[in-house]
Structure formats: structure tokens, C-alpha cells
PLY file of the C-alpha trace (Angstrom):
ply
format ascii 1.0
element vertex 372
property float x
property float y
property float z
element edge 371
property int vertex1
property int vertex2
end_header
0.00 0.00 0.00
1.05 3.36 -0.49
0.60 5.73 2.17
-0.16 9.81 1.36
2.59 11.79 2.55
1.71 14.63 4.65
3.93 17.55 3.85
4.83 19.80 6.71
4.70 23.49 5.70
7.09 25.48 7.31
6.77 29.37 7.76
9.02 32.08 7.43
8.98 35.48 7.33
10.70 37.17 4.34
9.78 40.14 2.36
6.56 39.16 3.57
5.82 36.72 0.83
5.07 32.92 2.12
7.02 30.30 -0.33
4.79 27.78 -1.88
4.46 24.38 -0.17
6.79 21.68 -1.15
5.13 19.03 -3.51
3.81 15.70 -1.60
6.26 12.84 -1.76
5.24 9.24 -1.59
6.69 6.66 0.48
7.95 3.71 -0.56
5.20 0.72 -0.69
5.79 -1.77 1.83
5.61 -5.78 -0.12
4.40 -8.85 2.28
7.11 -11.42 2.39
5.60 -14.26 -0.23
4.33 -17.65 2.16
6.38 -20.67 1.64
5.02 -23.34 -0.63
5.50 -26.40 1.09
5.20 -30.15 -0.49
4.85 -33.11 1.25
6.69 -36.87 0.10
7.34 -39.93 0.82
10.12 -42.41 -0.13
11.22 -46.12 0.10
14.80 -46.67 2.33
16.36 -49.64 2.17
15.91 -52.07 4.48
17.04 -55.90 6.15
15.55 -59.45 5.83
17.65 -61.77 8.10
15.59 -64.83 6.24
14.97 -66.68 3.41
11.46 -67.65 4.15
9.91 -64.40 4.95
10.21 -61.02 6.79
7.88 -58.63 8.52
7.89 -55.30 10.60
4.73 -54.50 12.50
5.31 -51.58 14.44
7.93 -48.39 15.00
9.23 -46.09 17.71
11.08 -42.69 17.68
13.82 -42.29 20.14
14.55 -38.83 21.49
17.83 -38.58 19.70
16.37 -39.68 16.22
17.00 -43.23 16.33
14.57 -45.91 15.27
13.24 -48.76 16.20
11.42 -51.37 14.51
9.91 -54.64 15.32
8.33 -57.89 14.07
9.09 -61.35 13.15
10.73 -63.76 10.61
9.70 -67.12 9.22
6.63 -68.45 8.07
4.42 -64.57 7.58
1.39 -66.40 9.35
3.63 -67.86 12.27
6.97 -66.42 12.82
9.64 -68.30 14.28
11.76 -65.41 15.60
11.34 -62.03 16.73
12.86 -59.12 14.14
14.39 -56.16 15.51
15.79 -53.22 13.53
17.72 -50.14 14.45
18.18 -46.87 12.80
21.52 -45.30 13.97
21.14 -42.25 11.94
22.51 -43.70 8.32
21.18 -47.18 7.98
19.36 -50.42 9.19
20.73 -52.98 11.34
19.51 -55.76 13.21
19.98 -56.18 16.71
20.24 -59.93 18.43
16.94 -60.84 20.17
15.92 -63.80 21.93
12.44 -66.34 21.60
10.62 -67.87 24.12
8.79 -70.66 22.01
7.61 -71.91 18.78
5.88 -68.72 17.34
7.67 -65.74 18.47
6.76 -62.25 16.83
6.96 -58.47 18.09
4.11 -56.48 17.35
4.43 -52.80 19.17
7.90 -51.12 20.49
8.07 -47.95 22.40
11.12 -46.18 23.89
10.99 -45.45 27.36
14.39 -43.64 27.52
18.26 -43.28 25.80
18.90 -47.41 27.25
15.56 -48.20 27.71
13.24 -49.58 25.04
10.20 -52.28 24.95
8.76 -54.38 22.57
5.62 -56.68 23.18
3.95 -59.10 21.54
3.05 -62.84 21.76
4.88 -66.74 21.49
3.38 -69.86 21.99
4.59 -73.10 23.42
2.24 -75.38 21.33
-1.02 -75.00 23.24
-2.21 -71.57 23.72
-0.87 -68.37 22.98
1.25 -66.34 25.37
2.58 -62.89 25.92
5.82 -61.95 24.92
7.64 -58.89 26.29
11.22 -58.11 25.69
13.63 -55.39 27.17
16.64 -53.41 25.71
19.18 -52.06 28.04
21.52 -50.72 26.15
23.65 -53.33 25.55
21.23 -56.45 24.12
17.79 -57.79 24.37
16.24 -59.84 27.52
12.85 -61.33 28.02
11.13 -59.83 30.47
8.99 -62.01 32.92
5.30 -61.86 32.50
2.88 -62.46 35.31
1.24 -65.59 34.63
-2.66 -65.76 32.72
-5.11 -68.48 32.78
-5.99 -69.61 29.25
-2.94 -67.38 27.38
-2.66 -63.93 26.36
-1.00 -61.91 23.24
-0.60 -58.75 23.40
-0.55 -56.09 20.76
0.26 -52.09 21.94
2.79 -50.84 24.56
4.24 -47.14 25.63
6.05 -46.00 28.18
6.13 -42.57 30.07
9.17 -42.46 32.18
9.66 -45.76 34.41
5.63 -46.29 33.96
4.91 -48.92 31.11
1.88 -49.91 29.81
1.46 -52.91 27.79
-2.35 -54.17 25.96
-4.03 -56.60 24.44
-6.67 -59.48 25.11
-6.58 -62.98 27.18
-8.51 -66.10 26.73
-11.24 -66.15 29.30
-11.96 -69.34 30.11
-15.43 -67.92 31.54
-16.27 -66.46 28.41
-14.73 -68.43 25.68
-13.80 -65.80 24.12
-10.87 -63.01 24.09
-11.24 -60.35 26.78
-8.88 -56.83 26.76
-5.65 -56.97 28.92
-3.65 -54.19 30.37
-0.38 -54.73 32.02
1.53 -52.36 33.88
5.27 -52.13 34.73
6.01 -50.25 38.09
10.11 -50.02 37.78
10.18 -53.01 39.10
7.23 -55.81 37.70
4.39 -56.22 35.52
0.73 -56.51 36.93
-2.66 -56.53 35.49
-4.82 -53.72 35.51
-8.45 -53.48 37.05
-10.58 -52.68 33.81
-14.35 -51.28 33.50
-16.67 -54.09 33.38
-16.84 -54.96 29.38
-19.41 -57.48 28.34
-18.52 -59.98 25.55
-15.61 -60.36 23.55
-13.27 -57.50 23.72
-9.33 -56.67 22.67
-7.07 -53.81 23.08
-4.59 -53.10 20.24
-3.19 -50.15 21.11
-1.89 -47.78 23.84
-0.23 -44.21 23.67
1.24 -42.61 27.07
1.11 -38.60 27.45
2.43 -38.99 31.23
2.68 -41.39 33.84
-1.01 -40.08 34.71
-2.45 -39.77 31.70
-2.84 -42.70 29.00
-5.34 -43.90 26.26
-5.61 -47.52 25.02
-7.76 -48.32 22.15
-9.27 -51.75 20.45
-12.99 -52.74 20.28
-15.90 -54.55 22.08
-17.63 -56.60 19.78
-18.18 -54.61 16.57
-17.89 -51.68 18.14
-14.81 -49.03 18.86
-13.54 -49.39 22.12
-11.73 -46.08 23.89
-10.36 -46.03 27.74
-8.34 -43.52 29.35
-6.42 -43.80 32.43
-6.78 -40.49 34.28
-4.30 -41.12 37.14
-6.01 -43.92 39.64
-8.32 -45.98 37.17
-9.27 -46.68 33.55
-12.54 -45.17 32.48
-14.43 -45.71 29.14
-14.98 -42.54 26.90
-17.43 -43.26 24.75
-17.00 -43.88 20.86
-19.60 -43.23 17.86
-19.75 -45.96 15.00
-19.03 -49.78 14.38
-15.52 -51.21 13.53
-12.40 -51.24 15.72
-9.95 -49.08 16.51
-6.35 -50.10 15.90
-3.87 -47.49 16.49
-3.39 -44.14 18.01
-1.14 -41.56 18.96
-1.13 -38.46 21.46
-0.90 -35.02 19.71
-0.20 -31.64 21.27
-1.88 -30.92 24.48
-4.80 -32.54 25.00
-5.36 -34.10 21.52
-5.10 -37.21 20.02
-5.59 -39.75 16.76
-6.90 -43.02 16.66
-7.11 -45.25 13.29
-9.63 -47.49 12.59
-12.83 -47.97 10.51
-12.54 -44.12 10.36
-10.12 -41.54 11.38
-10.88 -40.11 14.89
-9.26 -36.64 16.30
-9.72 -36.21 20.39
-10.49 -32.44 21.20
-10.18 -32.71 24.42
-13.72 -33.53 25.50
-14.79 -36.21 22.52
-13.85 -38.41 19.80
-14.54 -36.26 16.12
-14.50 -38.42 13.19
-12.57 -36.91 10.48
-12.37 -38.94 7.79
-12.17 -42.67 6.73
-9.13 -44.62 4.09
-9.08 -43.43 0.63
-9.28 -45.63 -2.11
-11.35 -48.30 -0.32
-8.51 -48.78 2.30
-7.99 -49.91 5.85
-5.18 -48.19 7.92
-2.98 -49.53 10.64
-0.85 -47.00 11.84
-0.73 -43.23 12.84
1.90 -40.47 13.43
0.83 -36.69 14.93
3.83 -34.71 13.92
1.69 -31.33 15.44
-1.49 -30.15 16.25
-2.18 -29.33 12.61
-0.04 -32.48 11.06
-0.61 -36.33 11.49
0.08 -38.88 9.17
-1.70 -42.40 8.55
-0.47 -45.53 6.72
-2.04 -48.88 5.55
-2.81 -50.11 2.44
-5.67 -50.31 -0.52
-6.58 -52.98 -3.08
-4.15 -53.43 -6.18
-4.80 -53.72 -9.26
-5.06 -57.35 -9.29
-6.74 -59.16 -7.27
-5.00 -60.48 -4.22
-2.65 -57.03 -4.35
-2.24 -54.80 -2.04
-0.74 -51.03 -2.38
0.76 -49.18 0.47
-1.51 -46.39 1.56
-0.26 -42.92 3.00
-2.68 -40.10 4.22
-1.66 -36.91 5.41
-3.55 -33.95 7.46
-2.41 -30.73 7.17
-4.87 -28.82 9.38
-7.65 -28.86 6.90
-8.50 -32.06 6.00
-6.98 -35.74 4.47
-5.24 -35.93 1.34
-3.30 -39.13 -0.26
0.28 -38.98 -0.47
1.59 -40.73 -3.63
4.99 -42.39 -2.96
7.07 -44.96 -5.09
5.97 -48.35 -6.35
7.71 -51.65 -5.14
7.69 -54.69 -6.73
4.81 -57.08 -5.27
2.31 -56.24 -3.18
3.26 -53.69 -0.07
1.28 -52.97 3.59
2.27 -50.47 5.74
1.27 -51.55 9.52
2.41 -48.48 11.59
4.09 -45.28 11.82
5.89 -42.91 14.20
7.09 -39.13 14.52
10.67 -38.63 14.62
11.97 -35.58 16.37
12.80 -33.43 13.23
8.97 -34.03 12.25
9.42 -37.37 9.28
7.54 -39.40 9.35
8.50 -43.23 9.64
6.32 -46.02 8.48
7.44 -49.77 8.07
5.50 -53.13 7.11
6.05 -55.95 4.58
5.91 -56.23 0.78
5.04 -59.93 -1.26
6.83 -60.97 -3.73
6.37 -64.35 -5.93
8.97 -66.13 -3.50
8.68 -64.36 0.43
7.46 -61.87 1.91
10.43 -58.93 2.72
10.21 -55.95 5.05
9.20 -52.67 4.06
10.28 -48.93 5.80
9.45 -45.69 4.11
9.81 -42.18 5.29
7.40 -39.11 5.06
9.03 -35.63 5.02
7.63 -31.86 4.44
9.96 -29.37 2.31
9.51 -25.86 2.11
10.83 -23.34 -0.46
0 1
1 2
2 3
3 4
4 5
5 6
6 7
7 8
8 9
9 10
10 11
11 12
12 13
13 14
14 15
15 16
16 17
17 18
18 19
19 20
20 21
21 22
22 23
23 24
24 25
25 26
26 27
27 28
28 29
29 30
30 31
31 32
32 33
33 34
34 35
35 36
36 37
37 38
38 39
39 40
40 41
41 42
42 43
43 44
44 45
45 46
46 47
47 48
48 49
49 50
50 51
51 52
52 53
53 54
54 55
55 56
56 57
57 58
58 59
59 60
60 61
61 62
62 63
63 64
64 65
65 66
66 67
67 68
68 69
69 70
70 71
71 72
72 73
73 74
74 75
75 76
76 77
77 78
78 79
79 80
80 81
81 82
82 83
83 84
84 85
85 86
86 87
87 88
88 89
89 90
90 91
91 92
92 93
93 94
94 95
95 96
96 97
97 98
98 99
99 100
100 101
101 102
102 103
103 104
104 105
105 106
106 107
107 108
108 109
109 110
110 111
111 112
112 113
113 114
114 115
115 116
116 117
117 118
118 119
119 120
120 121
121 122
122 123
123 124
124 125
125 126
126 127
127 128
128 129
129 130
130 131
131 132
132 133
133 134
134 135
135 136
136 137
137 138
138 139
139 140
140 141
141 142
142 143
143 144
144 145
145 146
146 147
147 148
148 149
149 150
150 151
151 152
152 153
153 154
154 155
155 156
156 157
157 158
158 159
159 160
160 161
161 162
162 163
163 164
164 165
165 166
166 167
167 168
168 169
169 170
170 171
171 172
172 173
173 174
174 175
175 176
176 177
177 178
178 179
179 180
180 181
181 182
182 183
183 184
184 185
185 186
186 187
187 188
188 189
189 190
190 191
191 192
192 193
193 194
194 195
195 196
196 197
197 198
198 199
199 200
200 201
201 202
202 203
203 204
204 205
205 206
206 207
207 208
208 209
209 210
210 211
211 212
212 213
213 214
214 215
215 216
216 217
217 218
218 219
219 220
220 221
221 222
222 223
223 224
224 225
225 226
226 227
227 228
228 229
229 230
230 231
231 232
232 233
233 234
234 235
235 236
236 237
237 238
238 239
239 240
240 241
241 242
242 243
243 244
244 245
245 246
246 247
247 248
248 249
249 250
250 251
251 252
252 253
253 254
254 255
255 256
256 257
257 258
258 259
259 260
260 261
261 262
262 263
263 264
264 265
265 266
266 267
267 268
268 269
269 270
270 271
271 272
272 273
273 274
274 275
275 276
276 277
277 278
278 279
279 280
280 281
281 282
282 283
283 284
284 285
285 286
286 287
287 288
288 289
289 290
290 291
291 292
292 293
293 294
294 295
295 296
296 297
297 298
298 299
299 300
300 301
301 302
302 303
303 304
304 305
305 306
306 307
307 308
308 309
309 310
310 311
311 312
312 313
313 314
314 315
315 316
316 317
317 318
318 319
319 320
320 321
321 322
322 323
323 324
324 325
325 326
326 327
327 328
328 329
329 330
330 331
331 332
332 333
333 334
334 335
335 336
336 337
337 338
338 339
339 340
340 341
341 342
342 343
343 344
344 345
345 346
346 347
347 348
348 349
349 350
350 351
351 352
352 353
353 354
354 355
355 356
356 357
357 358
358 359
359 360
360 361
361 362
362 363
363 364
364 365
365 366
366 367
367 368
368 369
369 370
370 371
């Protein structure tokens, strides 16, 4: 804009004539500095498969420092003989060493509780039943971590960890029931117990858990066909309550008092209910989600191929106004993501499995903003 100049007129006495007034001058305009245009990405890193018969990640962590973590299994994809960890160091993949407890042995969630602390849950089986798996990184290697024993076997599927408070979910046999019920454990520096739970009729599961504070947690699955939300507020678990049908299968904690959840639909906490904000494009399901800001998360899963009996790797991003798809390199095959994490410098990583004619192979990508 260009503002009019007001020009003083100054008065002097001379011969008693007054000069004219000087002419106005303009000032120079002032010009907005132009907005950046920003453009979001995602890419495919290379990654590890320890075996010949097949490879899988399932889950992945940020650490504080911008390392990595990512868990699963090996062997057979629909029974794993070994748990699969990888570790970002800041240039590339490698596996760590850990151990098994029994015949089927497969990490499903890993959450890093501080610089030499890290967990990863999931299940193993000894032949009969199911059981829960939990392993512990100090550092140095991997340890199993003993789990309190539970009448007709466990798995369990989410963990997170705020400070030397871990919590651990997922579902148990009931031998009452018949039928899987949802499981919290909790680690108190020094063992794991179960947690009292509102009363939940019928079959129910917990698949995932995010930790804002050692007071102050969310765990999310479903009851029946229906979403299932608790928080834990400090002393208990409550039940908040949850529009629509479906499960809910992950979630993370955003800025303050918000929060994502992934399911049947995409759900954004407010701070006093659940607002659904979307659903999968492309006739998707998503398994993962990653809240970069209060204005940025990102969600991964996958949608139907071309063929039949494909599956494409699905990316979703939310940039304060609404979903959009994020297109991102083919792989040979057919790719899944199954989860996704924050890192510090706000990427995005998300890791799963892709199927090729002879074995399934692990899968890591990485979602990234650039401005110019």
C-alpha cells in the first residue's frame, strides 16, 4: 500500500511573501514477504531381511535422539519363528540380536521409554495356547522380560512408556467367556501386573496404547463390533465413549490434550470427545498413525491393487484442513504399511512388509515436508 505523505509546511517570514508548499512525496510501498510453498513426500529406504522364508515389521518407535526402532518377526508370515528387531543409527538399518521364548515368536508394538531403555511386546506360543511376549533393551542387548502368569494365554498387541511407567495391551482367553477379553499390564520399575478394567461385556481386545504422562494414557481396540476407547486419568481406567461400528487399531497423542486413533474411520480427540474426520481413501484400511503437530498427522495402511490379491501401500496426510493421499514410489509385489511414528525433526516413519512371488520382505518408508 502506499501511504499519502503529509507535507509539513514550514513558515518564514521574508519580504513578507510565504514560499509555496513543497510538492507531496510518496513513500515507498511496503511488499508482504511471499508464504512458503510447502510439499509433502514420501520415499522407500532400504531395508534388512535376516531370512529366506519371509520377513515382517509391524510396528515403530522414535527415540529422542532420532533413532529408530522397529519390530516384528521372521519365518513363516502367518507364524513367525523369531522375533525381528531393527535399528536406525542415523545412516542405515541394522539388526539387533533378540531372543524367543517358544515356537511362534513375533513383536508387534515397540516404544522407547528412555536413551537405554526400550520395549517391545507381543506374543509366542509353546504349542497350546498363545502367550505374551515382552522383551527389554538395556543398552547393551535384548532380555525377556517375565510376565505375570494368565489363565488360558494372552498376546498382546500395543505398549508405551512414560518415564519408568509402562503400559502394555491386548486381550486374554477367558476361560469364563470363551472368548478373548482386553488386557492391560503395567510395569512399576520393578514388575508387571494386570490392571483393574471397566466391566466390558462380551468379547473385547485392546490393540493399542499411547502414554502422554505417567497419569495420563489412552488404550484403544474394540468390544464386539464396536470401537472401544479407555483412558487412564491417574487412579483408574474409564471408558470414553466412541460413535460408530468397527475397531480401533492405532493411536497416537498429539499436542496438548489431543489425540488420533485409526480405525474404521479416522478419529481426532479435542479434548472432551472423539470427532471423526475422515475414513481410508481408495477403499482402504489403515494400521498406523503419526501426529507430527497439532495441525499435522500422518496415517499408513494399504488399498486394493490392481489385481486381485494385491495390495498397495496407503499414505494419508492432514495438514490442518483435511486428508489428502500422499503418492509415494511403487515396489515390486504387493506392499502394507502396519504403523508409523514421529521422529523428532517431524518425518515421518512407516514400516510393514511387501510380497513378492517367493517371500514376503520388510518394508520402511519415510514421510518428510519441504519448504521453499
Amino acid at each position: 500500500m502506499v501511504a499519502a505523505a503529509i507535507t509539513a509546511v514550514t513558515l518564514f517570514a521574508f519580504e513578507a511573501v510565504r514560499p509555496a508548499a513543497s510538492p507531496p512525496r510518496a513513500t515507498p510501498s511496503v511488499t508482504a514477504s511471499p508464504s512458503p510453498t510447502c510439499e509433502a513426500s514420501w520415499d522407500v529406504l532400504p531395508s534388512i531381511d535376516p531370512d529366506q522364508e519371509g520377513n515382517q515389521l509391524l510396528a515403530v518407535a522414535a527415540a529422542p535422539d532420532g533413532q529408530m526402532w522397529a519390530v516384528g518377526g521372521f519365518g513363516p508370515p502367518e507364524a513367525p519363528t523369531s522375533t525381528l528387531v531393527e535399528r536406525w543409527d542415523g545412516q542405515l538399518w541394522v539388526v539387533t540380536a533378540t531372543p524367543n521364548a517358544g515356537t511362534v515368536n513375533v513383536l508387534n508394538a515397540v516404544t522407547v521409554a528412555g536413551p537405554d531403555d526400550v520395549w517391545a511386546v507381543g506374543r509366542t506360543s509353546n504349542g497350546v495356547e498363545d502367550l505374551p511376549l515382552i522383551e527389554r533393551w538395556d543398552g547393551i542387548g535384548w532380555s525377556l522380560s517375565p510376565v505375570p502368569a494368565i489363565d488360558g494365554g494372552a498376546a498382546l498387541y500395543g505398549v508405551a512408556a512414560a518415564g519408568r511407567t509402562v503400559w502394555a495391551v491386548g486381550a486374554s482367553r477367558s476361560s469364563e467367556l470363551g472368548a478373548e477379553q482386553a488386557l492391560i499390564l503395567r510395569w512399576d520399575g520393578s514388575e508387571w501386573g494386570a490392571e483393574t478394567l471397566p466391566a466390558l461385556p462380551g468379547p473385547s481386545v485392546l490393540r493399542a496404547v499411547t502414554a502422554v504422562s505417567r497419569d495420563d494414557a489412552w488404550a484403544v481396540g474394540a468390544q464386539g463390533d464396536r470401537p472401544l476407547a479407555l483412558r487412564f486419568t491417574g487412579k483408574r481406567w474409564h471408558r470414553i465413549p466412541v460413535k460408530g461400528r468397527g475397531q480401533l487399531v492405532a493411536i497416537a497423542s498429539g499436542l496438548g490434550d489431543g489425540a488420533w486413533a485409526v480405525g474404521s474411520s479416522l478419529l481426532r480427540w479435542d479434548g472432551t470427545a472423539w470427532r471423526d474426520t475422515g475414513t481410508a481413501r481408495r477403499r482402504g484400511t489403515l494400521q498406523g498413525i503419526a501426529a507430527v503437530s497439532a495441525d499435522e498427522a500422518w496415517a499408513v495402511g494399504s488399498s486394493p491393487g490392481a489385481r486381485n490379491g494385491m495390495n498397495r501401500a496407503l499414505v494419508q496426510r492432514y495438514d490442518g484442513a483435511g486428508w489428502s493421499i500422499m503418492d509415494g514410489p511403487g515396489v515390486p509385489g504387493s506392499d502394507v504399511f502396519t504403523g508409523a511414528a514421529a521422529a523428532p525433526d517431524g518425518s515421518v516413519w512407516a514400516v510393514g512388509y511387501r510380497d513378492t512371488a517367493n517371500r514376503r520382505a520388510t518394508l520402511i518408508g519415510r514421510g518428510s515436508v519441504t519448504c521453499a
